[in-house]
N, CA, C and O of each residue as an XYZ file, in Angstrom:
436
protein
N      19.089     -2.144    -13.810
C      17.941     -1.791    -13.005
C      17.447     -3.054    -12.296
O      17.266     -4.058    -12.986
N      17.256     -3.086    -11.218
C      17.004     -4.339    -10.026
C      15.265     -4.548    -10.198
O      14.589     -3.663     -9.673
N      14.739     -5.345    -10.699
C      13.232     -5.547    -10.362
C      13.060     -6.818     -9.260
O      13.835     -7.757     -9.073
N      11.891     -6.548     -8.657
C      11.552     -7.440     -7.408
C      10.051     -7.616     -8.106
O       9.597     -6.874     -8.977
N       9.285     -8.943     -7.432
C       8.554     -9.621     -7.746
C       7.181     -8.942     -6.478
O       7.522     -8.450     -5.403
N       6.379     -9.008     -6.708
C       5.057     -8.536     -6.238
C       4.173     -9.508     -6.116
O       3.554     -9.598     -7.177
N       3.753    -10.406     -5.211
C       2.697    -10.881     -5.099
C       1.488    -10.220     -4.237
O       1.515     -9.391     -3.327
N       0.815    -10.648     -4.635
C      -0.990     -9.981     -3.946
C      -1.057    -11.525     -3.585
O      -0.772    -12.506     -4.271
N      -1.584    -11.409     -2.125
C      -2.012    -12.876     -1.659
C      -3.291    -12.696     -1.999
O      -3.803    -11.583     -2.122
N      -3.972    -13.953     -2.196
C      -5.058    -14.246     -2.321
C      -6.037    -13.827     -3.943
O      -7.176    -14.031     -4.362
N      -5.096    -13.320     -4.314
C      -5.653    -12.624     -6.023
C      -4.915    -13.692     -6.995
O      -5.555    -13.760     -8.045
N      -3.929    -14.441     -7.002
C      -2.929    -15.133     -7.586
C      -1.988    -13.939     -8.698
O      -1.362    -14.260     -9.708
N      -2.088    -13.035     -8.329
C      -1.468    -11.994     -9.404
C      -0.229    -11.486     -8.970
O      -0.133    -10.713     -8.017
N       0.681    -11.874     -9.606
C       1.921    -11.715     -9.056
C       2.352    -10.588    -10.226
O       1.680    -10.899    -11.209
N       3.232     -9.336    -10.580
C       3.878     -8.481    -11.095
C       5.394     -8.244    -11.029
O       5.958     -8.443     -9.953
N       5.917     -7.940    -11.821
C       7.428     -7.126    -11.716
C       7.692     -5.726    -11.745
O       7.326     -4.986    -12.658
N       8.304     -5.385    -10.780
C       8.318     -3.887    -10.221
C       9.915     -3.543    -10.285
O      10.735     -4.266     -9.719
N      10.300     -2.335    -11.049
C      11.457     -1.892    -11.002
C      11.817     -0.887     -9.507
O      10.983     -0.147     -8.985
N      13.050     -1.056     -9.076
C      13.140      0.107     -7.333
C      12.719      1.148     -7.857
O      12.324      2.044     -7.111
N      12.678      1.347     -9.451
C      12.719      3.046     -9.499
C      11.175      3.389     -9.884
O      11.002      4.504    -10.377
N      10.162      2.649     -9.735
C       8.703      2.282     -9.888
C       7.998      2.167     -8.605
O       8.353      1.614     -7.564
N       6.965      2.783     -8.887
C       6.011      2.549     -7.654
C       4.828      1.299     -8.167
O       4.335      1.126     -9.282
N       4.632      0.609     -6.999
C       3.589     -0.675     -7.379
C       2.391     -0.310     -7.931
O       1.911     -0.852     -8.927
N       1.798      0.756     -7.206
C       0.830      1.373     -8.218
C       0.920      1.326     -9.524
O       0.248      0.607    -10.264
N       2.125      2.434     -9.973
C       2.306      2.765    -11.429
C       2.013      1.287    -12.083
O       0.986      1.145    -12.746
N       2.904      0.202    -11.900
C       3.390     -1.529    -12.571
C       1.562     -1.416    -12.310
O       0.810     -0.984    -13.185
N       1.193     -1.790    -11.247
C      -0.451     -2.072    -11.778
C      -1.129     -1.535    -12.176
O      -1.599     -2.257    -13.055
N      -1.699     -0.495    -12.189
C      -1.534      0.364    -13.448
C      -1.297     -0.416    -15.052
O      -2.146     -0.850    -15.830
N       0.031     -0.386    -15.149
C       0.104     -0.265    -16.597
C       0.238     -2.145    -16.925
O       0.631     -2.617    -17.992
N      -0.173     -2.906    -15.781
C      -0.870     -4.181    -16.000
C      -1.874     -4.641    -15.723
O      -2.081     -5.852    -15.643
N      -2.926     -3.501    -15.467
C      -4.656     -3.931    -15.369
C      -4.834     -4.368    -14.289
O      -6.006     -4.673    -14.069
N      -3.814     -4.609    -13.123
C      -4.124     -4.857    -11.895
C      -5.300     -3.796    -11.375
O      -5.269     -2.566    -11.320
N      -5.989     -4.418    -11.137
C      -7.551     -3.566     -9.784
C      -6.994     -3.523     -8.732
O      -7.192     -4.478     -7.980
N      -5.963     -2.258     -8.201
C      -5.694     -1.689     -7.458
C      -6.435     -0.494     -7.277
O      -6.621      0.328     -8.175
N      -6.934     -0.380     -5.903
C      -7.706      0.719     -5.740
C      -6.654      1.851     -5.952
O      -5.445      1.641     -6.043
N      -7.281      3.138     -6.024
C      -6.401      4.523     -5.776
C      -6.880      5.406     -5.780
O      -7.916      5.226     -6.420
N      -6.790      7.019     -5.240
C      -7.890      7.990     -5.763
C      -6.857      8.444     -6.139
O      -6.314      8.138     -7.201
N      -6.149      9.785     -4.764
C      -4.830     10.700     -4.554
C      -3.885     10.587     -5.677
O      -3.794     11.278     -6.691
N      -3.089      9.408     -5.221
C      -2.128      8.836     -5.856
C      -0.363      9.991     -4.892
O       0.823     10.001     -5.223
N      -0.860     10.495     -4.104
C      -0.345     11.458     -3.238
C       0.165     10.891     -1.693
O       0.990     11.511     -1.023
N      -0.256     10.043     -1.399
C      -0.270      9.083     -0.467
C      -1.030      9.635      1.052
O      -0.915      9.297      2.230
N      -1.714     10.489      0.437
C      -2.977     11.036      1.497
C      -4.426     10.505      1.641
O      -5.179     10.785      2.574
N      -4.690      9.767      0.677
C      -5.790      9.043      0.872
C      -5.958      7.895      1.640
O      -6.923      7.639      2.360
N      -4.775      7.086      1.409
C      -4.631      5.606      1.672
C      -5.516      4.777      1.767
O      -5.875      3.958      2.613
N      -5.936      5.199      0.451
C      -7.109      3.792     -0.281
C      -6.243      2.596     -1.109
O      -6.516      1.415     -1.325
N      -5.253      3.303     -1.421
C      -3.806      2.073     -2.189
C      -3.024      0.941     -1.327
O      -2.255      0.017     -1.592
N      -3.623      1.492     -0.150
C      -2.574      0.752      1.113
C      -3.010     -0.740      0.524
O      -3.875     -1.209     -0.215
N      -1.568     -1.320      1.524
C      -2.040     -2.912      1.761
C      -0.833     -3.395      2.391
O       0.332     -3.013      2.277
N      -1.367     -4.337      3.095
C      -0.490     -4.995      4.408
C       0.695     -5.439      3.856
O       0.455     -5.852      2.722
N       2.164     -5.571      4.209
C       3.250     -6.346      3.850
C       3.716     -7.187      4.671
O       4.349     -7.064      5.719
N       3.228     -8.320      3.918
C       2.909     -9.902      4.642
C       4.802    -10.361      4.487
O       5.402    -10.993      5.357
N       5.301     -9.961      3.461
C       6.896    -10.196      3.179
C       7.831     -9.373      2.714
O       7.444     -8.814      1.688
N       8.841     -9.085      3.026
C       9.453     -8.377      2.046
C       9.572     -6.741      2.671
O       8.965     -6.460      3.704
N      10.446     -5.656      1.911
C      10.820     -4.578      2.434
C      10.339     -3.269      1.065
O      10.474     -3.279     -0.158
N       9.885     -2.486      1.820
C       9.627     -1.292      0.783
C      10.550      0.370      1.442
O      10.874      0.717      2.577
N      10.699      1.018      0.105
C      10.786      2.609      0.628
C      10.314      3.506      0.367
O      10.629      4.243     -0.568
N       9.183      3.698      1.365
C       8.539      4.687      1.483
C       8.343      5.926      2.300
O       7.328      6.375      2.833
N       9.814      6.448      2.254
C       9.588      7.502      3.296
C       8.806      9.059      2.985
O       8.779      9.992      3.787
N       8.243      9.049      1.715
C       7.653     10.620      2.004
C       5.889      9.363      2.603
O       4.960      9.952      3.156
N       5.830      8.540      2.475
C       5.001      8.394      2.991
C       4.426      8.253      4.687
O       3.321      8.234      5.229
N       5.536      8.188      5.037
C       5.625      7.956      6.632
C       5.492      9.640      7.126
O       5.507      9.956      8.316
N       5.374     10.556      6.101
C       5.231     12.200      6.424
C       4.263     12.648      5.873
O       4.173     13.852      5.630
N       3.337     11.782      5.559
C       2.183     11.864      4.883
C       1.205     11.075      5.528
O       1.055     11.449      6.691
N       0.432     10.058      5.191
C      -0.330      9.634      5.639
C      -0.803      7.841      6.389
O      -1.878      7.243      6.363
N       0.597      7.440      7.010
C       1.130      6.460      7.515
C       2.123      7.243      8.887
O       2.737      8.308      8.828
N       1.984      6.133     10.257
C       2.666      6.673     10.740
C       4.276      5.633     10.263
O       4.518      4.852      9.343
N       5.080      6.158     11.441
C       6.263      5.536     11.406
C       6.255      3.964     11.574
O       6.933      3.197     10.891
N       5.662      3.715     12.263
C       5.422      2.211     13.150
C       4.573      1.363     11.775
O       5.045      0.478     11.062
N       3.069      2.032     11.706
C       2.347      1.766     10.172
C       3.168      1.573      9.175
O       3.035      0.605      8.426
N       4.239      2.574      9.015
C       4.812      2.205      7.474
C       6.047      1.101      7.536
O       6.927      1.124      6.676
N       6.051      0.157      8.588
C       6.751     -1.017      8.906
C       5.829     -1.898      8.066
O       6.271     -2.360      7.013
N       4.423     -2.199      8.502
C       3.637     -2.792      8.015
C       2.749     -3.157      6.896
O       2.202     -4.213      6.581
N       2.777     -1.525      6.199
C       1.672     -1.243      5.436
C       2.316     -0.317      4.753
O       3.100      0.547      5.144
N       1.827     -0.627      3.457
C       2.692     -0.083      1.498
C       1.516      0.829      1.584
O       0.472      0.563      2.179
N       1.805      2.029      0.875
C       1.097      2.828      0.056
C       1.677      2.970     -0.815
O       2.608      3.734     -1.071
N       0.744      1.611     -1.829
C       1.071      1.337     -3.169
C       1.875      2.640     -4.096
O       2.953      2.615     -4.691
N       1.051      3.546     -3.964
C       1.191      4.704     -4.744
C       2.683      5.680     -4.320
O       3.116      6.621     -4.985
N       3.224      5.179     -3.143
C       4.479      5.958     -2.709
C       5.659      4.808     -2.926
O       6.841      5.039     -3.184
N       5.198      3.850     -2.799
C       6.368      2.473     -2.087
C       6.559      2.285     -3.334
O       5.833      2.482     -4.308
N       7.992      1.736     -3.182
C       9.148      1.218     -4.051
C       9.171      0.476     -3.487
O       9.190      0.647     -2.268
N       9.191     -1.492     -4.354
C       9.962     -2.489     -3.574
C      11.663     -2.539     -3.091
O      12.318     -2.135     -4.052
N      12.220     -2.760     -2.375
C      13.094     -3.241     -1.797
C      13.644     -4.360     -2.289
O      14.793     -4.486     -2.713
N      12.642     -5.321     -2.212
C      12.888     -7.116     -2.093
C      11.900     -7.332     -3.388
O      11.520     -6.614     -4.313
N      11.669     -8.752     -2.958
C      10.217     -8.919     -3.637
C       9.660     -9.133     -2.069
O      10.190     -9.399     -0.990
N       8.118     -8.837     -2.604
C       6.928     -8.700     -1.995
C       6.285     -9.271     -2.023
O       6.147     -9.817     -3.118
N       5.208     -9.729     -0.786
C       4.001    -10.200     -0.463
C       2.903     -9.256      0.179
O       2.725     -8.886      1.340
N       2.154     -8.973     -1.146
C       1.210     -7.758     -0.154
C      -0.551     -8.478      0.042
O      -0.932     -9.515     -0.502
N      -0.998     -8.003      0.530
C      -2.513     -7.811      1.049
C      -3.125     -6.823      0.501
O      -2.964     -5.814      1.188
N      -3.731     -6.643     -0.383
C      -4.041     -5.675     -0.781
C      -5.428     -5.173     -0.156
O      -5.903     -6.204      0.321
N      -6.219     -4.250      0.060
C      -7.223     -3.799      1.110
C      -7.515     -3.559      2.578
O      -8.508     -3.274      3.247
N      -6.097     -3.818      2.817
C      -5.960     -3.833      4.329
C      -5.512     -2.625      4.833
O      -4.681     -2.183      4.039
N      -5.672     -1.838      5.823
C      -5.212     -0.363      6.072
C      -5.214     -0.339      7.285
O      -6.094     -0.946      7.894
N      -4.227      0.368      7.950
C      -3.320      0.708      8.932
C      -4.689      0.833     10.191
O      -5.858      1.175     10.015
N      -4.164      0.517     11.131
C      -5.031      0.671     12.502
C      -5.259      1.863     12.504
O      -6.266      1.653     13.179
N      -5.274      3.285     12.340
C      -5.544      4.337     12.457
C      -6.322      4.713     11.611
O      -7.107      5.600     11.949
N      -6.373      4.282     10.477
C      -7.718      4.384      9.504
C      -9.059      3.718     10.089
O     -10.151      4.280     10.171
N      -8.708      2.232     10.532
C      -9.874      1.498     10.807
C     -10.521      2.153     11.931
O     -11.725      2.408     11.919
N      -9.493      2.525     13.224
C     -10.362      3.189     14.345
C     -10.889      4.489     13.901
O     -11.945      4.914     14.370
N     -10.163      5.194     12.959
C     -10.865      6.546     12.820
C     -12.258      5.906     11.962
O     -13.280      6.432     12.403
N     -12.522      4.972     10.925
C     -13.719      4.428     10.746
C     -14.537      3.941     12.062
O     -15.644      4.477     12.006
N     -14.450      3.313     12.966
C     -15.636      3.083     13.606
C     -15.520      3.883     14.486
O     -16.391      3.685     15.333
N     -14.634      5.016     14.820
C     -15.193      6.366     15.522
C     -16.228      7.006     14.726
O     -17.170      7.425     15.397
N     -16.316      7.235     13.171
C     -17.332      7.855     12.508
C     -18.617      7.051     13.049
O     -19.688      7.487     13.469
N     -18.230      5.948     12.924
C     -19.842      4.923     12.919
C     -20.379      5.427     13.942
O     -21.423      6.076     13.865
N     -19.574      5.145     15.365
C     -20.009      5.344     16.468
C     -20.717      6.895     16.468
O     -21.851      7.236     16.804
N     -19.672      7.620     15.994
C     -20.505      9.228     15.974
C     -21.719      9.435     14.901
O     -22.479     10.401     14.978
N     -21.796      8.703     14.169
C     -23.235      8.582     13.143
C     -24.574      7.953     13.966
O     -25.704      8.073     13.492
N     -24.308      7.235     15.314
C     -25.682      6.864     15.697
C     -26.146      7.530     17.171
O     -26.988      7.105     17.963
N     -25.163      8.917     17.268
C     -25.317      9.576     18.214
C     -26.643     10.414     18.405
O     -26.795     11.109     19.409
């Protein structure tokens, strides 16, 4: 079984992730404070940027990432490493953020 290495920039918390494991699950069952609600990959509160490295996540790119997004951005809860990894954890896809400050904008209407 192939494990790849997981770093979170800026947390110093680095993990080992098997291909046949999702990063979630490994943090998870190492106390990593990874956000999550779903765990379905419809929320994409798990997301986080991929600063290095390759993941596979394709039911997620049919879910709630587009195609282009899931170049960039893990949903922890779907993605399998590839490689080892460098993630960002809290960072979420341009289509989340604009659909956030479209709400804002429509909240002071």
């Amino acid at each position: 079984m192939t494990e790849h290495t997981v770093e979170f920039v800026g947390t110093g918390e680095t993990i080992t992730v098997s291909e046949r494991q999702t990063i979630l699950s490994r943090c998870i069952e190492e106390g990593i404070a990874q956000e999550y609600s779903c765990r379905v990959g419809m929320c994409l509160a798990c997301s986080a940027e991929i600063i290095e490295g390759e993941v596979e996540q394709t039911v997620a790119e049919k879910r709630g990432l587009t195609e282009e997004e899931a170049e960039s951005y893990a949903l922890t809860c779907m993605a399998r490493p590839l490689s080892d990894l460098k993630l960002d954890r809290g960072k979420y896809p341009p289509s989340i953020e604009n659909d956030a400050a479209g709400d804002v904008a429509h909240a002071d209407d």
